[in-house]
Every structure is written in structure tokens, then in C-alpha cells.
N, C-alpha and C positions, 0 to 999 in steps of 0.2 A: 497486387494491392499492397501486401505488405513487402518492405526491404530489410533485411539483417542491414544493423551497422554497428561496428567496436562501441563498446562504451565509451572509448573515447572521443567520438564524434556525434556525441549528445552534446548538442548547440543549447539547449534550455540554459538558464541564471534557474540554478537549483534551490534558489532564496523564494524567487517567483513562483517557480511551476508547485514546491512545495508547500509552499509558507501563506500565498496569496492565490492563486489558481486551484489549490487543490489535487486530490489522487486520490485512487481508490486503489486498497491495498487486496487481491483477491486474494481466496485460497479454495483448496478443496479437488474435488476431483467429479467424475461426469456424474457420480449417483448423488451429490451433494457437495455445492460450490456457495460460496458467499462472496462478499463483498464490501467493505466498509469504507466509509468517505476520510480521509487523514489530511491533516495542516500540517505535521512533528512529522519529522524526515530529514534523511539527509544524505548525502553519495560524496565518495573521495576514495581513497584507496588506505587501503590496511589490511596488512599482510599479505603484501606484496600483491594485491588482488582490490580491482574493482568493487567496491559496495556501497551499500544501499542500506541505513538503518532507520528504521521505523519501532514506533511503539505502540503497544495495543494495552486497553486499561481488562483487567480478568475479567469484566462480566460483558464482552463483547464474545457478541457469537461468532465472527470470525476467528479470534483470537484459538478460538476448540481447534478449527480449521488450519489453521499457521501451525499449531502445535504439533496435528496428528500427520503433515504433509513434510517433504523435505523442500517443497519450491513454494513460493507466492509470486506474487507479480504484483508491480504499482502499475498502475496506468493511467495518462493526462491524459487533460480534452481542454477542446475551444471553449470559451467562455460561452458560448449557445447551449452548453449543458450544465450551467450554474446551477438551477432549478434539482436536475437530475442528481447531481453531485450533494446536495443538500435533502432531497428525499433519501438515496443512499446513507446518510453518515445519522440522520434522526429516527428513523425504522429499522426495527431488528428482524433478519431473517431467520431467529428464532420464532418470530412473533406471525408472521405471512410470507408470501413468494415475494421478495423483497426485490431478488430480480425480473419478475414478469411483473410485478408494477411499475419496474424505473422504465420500462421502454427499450432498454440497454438488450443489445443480441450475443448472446455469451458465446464466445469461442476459446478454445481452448490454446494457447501457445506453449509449444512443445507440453511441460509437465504441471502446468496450472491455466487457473482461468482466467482472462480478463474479457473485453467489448469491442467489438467490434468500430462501435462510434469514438472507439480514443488515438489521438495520434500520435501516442509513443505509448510502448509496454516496456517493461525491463523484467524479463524472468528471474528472479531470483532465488537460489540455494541459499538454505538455512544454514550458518557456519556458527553462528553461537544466540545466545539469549539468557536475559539477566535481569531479574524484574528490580528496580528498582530499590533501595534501601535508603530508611527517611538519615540512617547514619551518614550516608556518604554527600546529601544535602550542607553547602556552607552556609549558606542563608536560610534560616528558618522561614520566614517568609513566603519563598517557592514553592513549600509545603502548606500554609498554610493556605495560600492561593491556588494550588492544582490539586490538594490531596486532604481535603476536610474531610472526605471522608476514609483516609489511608487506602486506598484503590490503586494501588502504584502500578503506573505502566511496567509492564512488560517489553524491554528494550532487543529487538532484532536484528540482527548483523547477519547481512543475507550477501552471497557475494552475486555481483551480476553476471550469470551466464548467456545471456542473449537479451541484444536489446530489437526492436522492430520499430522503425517510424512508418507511417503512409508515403505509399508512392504520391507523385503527386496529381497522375488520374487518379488512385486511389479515394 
């Protein structure tokens, strides 16, 4: 069902599958996993190594999860799970079984969680993290528009150790 392949034979426009498709960034382990829906991302290579950076704002309950793990994983899907992707990223699995509501069947890839129903995973190792500072902002403006409430993302540089697409019986 599933095939290892390099990260560098991730065929996705990283503009798209991030920016307009959507991911959900999991974390966590088999006694307590989550899940959260992410737009902000982004892959290319630094230091000397395949990654993958995302950012999570401090009062996401995933965000506990990214922190206490060394791996997360992002994971795309077909636009037939738009609905699913958009329950994920507005309900806190602080709040309920956020994953036995989305319908989504959690499996575990090598050292974190992501779904079954998604057709690429990228497991990613945590290599640094850096929450945001309104100093390092050129435009005032950015800030006024992402952070009225000063909630600054939490910025992750994860490097990719293993990516999986669907076969395609899969």
C-alpha cells in the first residue's frame, strides 16, 4: 500500500499542496497523538539536509505534542477530504477525540502519527525551533495582521527522514 521514496522525488508544487490543498501536521505517540490542519509550510534543503518547516501558534494542542516528540509528520490528501481537513484545523483535540470524529484511521509511520486516507506522509525529525519575534518583523503591518493578539508562531525545521506516497492499488 505504502512506497518509500527520496524526498527528492516528491512530484507535489509545494506552493499548492501547502498553501491551497492543505496538511495536517501530526504529532505524538500511540497513548496520545493529534493532529492539526496547516496552510504555512514549506520544504527545500538546509543544511545540507532535506526539510520541511512549519509553524504552530502556542495555544494549539498539537503544538504540546511537536514539542514533547523528536518526529512529526505532514500529511496531503485528495481534495475529497476538504470537509475532513477543515474539521481537523477548527476543533481542539484538547477539547474531544478530534481524531475519532474526523473519520481519518491513524497509523503510525515509523516514529509519529499520520492517516491512513492521505497520499504522501513526510516523517519529519525536529532539528530546530524558534518562536517568532515581532523584532525580527520589517513590516509592521504582518504583525498587525497575523498577531493582534501577539500569539507568535512557533516556527519548525524538521528535517525529512522518510517520505511515503500510495502505491497505486493502494
Amino acid at each position: 500500500m505504502w512506497r518509500e521514496i527520496r524526498p527528492e522525488e516528491i512530484t507535489d508544487n509545494v506552493f499548492r499542496a501547502i498553501g491551497k490543498d492543505w496538511m495536517l501536521i501530526g504529532a505524538g505517540d500511540e497513548k496520545r497523538a493529534n493532529a492539526m490542519t496547516a496552510s504555512w509550510g514549506g520544504m527545500g534543503i538546509l543544511w545540507g539536509k532535506p526539510v520541511a518547516t512549519v509553524y504552530l501558534r502556542p495555544q494549539r494542542y498539537t503544538k504540546g505534542l511537536v514539542d514533547a516528540g523528536e518526529y512529526f509528520t505532514l500529511s496531503f490528501y485528495e481534495e475529497q477530504y476538504r470537509k475532513t481537513l477543515n474539521y481537523m484545523g477548527t476543533v481542539s483535540g484538547a477539547d474531544e477525540d478530534k481524531i475519532g470524529g474526523s473519520g481519518l484511521t491513524l497509523e503510525f509511520f515509523d516514529e509519529a502519527p499520520a492517516f491512513s486516507e492521505s497520499r504522501l506522509v513526510l516523517v519529519c525529525r525536529k532539528l530546530y525551533a524558534q518562536t517568532l519575534d515581532e523584532k525580527g518583523f520589517f513590516f509592521q503591518e504582518l504583525v498587525e495582521k497575523n498577531y493582534p493578539q501577539k500569539d507568535y508562531h512557533t516556527m519548525y525545521i524538521g528535517e525529512i527522514v522518510r517520505a511515503y506516497v500510495k502505491d497505486a492499488q493502494g
